[in-house]
C-alpha positions as CSV (number, residue, x, y, z in Angstrom):
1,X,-80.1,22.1,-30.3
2,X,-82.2,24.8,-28.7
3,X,-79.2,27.2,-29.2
4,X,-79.9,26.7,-32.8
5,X,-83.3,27.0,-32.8
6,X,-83.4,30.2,-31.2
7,X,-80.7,32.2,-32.6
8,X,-82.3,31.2,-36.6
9,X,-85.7,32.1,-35.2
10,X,-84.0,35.3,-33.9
11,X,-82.6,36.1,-37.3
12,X,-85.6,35.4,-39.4
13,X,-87.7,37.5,-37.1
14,X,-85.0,40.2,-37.2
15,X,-84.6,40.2,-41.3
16,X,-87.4,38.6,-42.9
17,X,-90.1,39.0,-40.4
18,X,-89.1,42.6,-39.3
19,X,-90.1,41.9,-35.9
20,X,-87.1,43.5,-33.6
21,X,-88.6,43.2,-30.3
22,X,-89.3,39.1,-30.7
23,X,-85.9,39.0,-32.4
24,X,-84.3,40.6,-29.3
25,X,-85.9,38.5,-27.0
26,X,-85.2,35.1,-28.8
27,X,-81.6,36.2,-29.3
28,X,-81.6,36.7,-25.7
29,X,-82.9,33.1,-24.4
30,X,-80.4,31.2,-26.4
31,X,-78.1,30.5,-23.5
32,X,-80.9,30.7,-20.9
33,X,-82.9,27.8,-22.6
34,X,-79.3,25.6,-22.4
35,X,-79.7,26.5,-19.2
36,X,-83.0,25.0,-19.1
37,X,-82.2,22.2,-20.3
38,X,-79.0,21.4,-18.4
39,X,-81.2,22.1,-14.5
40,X,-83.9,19.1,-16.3
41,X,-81.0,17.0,-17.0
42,X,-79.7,17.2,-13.3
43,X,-82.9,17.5,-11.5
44,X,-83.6,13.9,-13.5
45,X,-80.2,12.7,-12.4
46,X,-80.6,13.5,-8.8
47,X,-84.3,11.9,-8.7
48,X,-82.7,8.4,-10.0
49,X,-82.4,8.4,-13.4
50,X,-79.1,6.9,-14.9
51,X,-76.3,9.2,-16.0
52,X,-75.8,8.6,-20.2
53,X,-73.8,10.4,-22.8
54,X,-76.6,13.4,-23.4
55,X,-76.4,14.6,-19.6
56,X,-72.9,15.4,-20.2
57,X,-73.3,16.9,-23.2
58,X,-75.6,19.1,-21.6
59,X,-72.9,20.0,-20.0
60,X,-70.4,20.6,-22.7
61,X,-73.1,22.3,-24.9
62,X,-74.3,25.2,-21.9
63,X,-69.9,25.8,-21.5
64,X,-69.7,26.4,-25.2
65,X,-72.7,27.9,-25.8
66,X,-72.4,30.8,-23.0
67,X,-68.4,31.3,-24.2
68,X,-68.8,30.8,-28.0
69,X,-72.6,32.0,-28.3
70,X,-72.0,35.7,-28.2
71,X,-69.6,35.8,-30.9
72,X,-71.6,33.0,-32.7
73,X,-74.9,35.1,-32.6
74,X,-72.6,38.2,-34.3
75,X,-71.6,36.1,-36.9
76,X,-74.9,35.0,-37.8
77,X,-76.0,38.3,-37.6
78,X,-73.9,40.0,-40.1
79,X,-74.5,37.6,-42.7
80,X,-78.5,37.5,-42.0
81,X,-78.4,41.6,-42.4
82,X,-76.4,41.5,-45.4
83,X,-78.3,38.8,-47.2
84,X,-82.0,40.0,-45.6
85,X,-81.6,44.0,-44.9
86,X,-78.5,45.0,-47.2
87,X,-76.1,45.5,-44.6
88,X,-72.4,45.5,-45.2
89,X,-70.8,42.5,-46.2
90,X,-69.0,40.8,-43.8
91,X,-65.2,41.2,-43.2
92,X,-63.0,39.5,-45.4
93,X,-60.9,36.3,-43.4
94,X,-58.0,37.3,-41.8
95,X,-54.1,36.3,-42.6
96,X,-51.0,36.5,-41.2
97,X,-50.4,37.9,-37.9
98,X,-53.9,38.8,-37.1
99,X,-55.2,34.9,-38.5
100,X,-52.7,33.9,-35.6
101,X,-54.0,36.0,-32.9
102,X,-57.3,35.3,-33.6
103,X,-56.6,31.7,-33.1
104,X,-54.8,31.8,-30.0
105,X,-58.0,34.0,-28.6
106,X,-60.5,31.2,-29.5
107,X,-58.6,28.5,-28.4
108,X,-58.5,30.6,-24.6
109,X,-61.8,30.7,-25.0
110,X,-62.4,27.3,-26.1
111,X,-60.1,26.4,-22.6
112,X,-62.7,28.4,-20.9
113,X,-65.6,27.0,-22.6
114,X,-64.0,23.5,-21.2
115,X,-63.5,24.7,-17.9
116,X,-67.0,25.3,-17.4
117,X,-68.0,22.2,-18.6
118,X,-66.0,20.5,-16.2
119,X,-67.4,22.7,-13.7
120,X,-71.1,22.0,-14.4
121,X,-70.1,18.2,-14.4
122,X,-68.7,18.0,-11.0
123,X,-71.5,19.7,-9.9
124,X,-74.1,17.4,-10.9
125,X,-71.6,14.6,-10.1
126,X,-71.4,16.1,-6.8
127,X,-75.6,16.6,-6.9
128,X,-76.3,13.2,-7.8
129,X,-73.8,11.5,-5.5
130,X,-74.4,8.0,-6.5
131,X,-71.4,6.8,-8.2
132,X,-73.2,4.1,-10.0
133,X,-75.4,6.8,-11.2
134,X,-72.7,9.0,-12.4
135,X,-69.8,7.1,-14.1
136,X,-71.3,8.3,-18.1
137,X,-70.7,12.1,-16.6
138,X,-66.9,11.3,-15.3
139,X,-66.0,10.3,-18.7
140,X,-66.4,13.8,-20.1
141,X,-63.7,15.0,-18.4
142,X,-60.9,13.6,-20.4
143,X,-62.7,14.2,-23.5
144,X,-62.6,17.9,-22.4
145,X,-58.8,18.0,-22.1
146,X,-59.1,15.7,-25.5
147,X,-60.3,18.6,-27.1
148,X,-58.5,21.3,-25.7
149,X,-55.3,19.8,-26.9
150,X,-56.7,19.0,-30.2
151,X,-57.7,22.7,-30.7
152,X,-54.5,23.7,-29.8
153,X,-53.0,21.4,-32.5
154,X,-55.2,22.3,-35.4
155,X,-55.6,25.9,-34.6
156,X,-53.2,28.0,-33.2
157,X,-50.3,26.0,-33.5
158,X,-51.2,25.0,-37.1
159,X,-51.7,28.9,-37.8
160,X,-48.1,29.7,-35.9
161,X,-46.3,27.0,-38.1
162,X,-48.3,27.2,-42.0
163,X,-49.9,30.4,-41.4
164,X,-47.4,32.8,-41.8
165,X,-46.6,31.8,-45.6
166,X,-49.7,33.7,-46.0
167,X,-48.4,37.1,-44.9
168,X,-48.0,39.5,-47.6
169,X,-44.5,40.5,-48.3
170,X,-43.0,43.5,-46.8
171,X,-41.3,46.2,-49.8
172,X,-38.0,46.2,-48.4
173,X,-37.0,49.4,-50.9
């Protein structure tokens, strides 16, 4: 949720507000407040609290966050400066060939995105070290490689097998 918060109060002090400096700086604590919030979550965990399904979200949110948040931020960008400060429109969607390429590339980065998830779990599994503490954090893992797969079904491999009926047609004259 932070994410959120920061990146539209980043935009609206960017466009509407005209206020580049505390744009910049709110665009730039998006992933550091995830961060934020993911050190609370473990420094809770390691002073007794019970593990539950937020702490690993955490988790799951600070890996997508610093992989996807970049390009998220650029999206969100070009639309706010067209609609706020007549910038250009924004591209049109891609086809074919480069629809297909684009996939492949966020679903590596949605791997990555997983991969450090897992990592931040471990560590605060390994943090905590009580395993009756813990168990809520362990079951993220295969939810992880749940989603991987699943984003590699509806996304790539979707676009290799019904997305090249949108090529154009090459003049073969």
């Amino acid at each position: 949720m932070p994410f959120w918060f920061f990146l539209l109060g980043g935009l609206v002090a960017r466009y509407p507000l005209r206020m580049k400096r505390t744009s910049t700086v709110l665009l730039a604590a998006v992933s550091l407040v995830d961060l934020a919030v993911l050190a609370v979550g473990v420094i809770s965990l390691s002073e007794g609290a019970k593990a539950n399904l937020s702490n690993g979200l955490a988790a799951i949110y600070l890996g997508f966050s610093v992989v996807f948040g970049r390009s998220m931020v650029r999206w969100a960008d070009v639309r706010f400066a067209h609609r706020f400060a007549g910038g250009p429109p924004p591209k049109p969607k891609l086809q074919g060939r480069a629809k297909i390429s684009h996939e492949w590339r966020e679903w590596y980065k949605c791997v990555l995105a997983c991969v450090i998830a897992a990592v931040l779990l471990l560590a605060a599994i390994l943090v905590i070290g009580k395993p009756g503490q813990v168990g809520p954090l362990w079951d993220w893992l295969p939810r992880l490689g749940g989603l991987t797969g699943a984003w590699l079904l509806f996304g790539p491999v979707y676009q290799e097998v019904f997305g090249r009926k949108s090529e154009p047609a090459r003049d073969r004259g």
